[in-house]
C-alpha angles and dihedrals in degrees: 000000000000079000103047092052098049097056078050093059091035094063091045090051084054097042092055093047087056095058097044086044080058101044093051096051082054086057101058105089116079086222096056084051101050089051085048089056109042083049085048074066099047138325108274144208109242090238090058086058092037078062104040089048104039094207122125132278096259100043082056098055093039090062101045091046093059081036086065090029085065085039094238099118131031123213119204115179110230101191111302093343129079118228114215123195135147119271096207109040077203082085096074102058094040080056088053104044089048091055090042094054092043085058093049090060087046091055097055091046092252102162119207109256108219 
């Protein structure tokens, strides 16, 4: 039974590692971010972040789409406009942590060592 339990939680240990393994990659466009960051504000009409982008309409809807596909943002039609807002409010305040540890480095003078 012991067993039994732990290759339970031991599937559900893999099968989260695979979805953060998914979201980060998801995370790993500045692009992605910044709209991330501007929906961690308030849920957005694609053409407001078409505008505070500035990228095309099909970058746009490239990146959202892999954005749902990893199920961190939720898009809902409303007539002819497309809502955008994040799926997993979560988002917001791993965003946060990862930029506030960033400017912390900053902060200390670490460099990036590519």
């Amino acid at each position: 039974m012991a067993t039994s339990r732990n290759r339970d939680r031991s599937a559900i240990e893999t099968e989260i590692f695979e979805r953060q393994a998914r979201i980060c990659k998801a995370f790993a466009n500045p692009t992605r971010l910044q709209i991330l960051d501007l929906l961690g504000k308030r849920a957005s009409l694609a053409s407001e972040l078409l505008e505070a982008l500035g990228i095309s309409k099909a970058n746009l809807s490239q990146h959202v789409a892999l954005l749902r596909t990893a199920g961190i943002v939720g898009t809902k039609r409303q007539g002819r406009n497309v809502l955008v807002s994040l799926a997993m409010p979560e988002v917001r305040d791993a965003c946060h942590l990862i930029r506030k540890v960033l400017r912390a480095q900053i902060r200390n003078g670490q460099r990036l060592k590519v």
